[in-house]
C-alpha positions as CSV (number, residue, x, y, z in Angstrom):
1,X,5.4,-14.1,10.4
2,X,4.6,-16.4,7.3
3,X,5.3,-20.0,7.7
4,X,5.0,-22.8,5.7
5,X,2.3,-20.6,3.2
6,X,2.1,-21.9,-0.3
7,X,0.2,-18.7,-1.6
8,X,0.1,-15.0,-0.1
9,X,-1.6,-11.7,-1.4
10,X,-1.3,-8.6,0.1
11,X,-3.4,-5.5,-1.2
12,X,-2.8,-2.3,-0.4
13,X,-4.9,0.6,-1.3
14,X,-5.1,4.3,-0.2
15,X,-6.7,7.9,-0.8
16,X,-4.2,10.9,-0.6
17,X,-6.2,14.4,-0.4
18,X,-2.7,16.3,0.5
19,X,0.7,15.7,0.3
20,X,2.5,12.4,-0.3
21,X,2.6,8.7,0.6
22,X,5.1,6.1,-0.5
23,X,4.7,2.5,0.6
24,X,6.7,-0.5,0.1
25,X,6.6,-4.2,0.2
26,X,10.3,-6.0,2.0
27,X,10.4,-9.6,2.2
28,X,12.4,-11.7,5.5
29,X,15.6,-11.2,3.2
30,X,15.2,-7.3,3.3
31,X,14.5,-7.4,-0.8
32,X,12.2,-4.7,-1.7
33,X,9.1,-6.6,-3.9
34,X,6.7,-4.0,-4.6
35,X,6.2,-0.6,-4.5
36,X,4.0,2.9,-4.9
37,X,3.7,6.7,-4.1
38,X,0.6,8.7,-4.7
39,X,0.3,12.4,-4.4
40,X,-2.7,14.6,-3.6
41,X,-4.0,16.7,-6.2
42,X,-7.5,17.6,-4.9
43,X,-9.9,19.5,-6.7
44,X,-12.6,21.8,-5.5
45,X,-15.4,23.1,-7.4
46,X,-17.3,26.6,-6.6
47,X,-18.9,26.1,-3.5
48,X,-14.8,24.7,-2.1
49,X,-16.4,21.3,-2.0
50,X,-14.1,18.0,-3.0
51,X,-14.6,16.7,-6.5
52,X,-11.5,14.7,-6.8
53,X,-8.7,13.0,-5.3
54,X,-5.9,10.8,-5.7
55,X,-6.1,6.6,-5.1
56,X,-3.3,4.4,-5.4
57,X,-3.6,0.3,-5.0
58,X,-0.9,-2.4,-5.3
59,X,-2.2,-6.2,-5.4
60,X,0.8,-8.7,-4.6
61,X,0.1,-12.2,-5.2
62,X,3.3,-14.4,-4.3
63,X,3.7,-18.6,-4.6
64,X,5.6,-20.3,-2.0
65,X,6.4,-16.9,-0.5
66,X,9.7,-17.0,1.7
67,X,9.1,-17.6,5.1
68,X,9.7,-14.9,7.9
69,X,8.4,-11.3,8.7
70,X,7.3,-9.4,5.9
71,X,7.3,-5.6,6.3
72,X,4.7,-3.2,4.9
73,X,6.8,0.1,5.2
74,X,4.8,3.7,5.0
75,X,6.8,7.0,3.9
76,X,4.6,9.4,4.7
77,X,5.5,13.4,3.3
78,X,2.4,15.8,5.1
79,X,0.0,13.5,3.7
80,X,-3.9,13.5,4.8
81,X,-5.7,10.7,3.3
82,X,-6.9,6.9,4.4
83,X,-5.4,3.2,3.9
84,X,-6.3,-0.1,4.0
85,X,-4.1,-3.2,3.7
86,X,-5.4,-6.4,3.5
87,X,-3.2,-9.7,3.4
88,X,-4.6,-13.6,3.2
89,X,-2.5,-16.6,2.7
90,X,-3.1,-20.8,2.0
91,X,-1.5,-23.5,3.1
């Protein structure tokens, strides 16, 4: 729960090697404020080996951000793959 936060930044990022992730960003009034899907695509070489995969990374940086629960929501489609979310916020 934010309260009384005069700054807040939330980062997410994430590496998909199969399938789909979306993820979105809701705010205590339910208003969606961010958003982002990412699909695998990997590439093998040869030897079956990963050479490449997909990365997707939404930054959020909000002023006098409203006050409540803020929701991080995942919609996952078969995906393999890791995240990170970080969040920080000032008085």
């Amino acid at each position: 729960m934010i309260e009384s936060t005069e700054f807040l930044h939330i980062e997410v990022t994430c590496i998909v090697e199969f399938g789909s992730l979306t993820m979105e960003i809701y705010n205590p009034n339910n208003t969606k404020q961010g958003q982002f899907s990412v699909e695998g695509q990997v590439k093998k070489n040869v030897s079956g080996n990963i050479e490449e995969m997909v990365s997707g990374n939404l930054v959020k940086n909000l002023e006098n951000p409203t006050q409540g629960t803020w929701i991080i929501k995942l919609i996952p489609k078969n995906v393999t793959g890791t995240m990170n979310v970080k969040y920080s916020r000032a008085k």
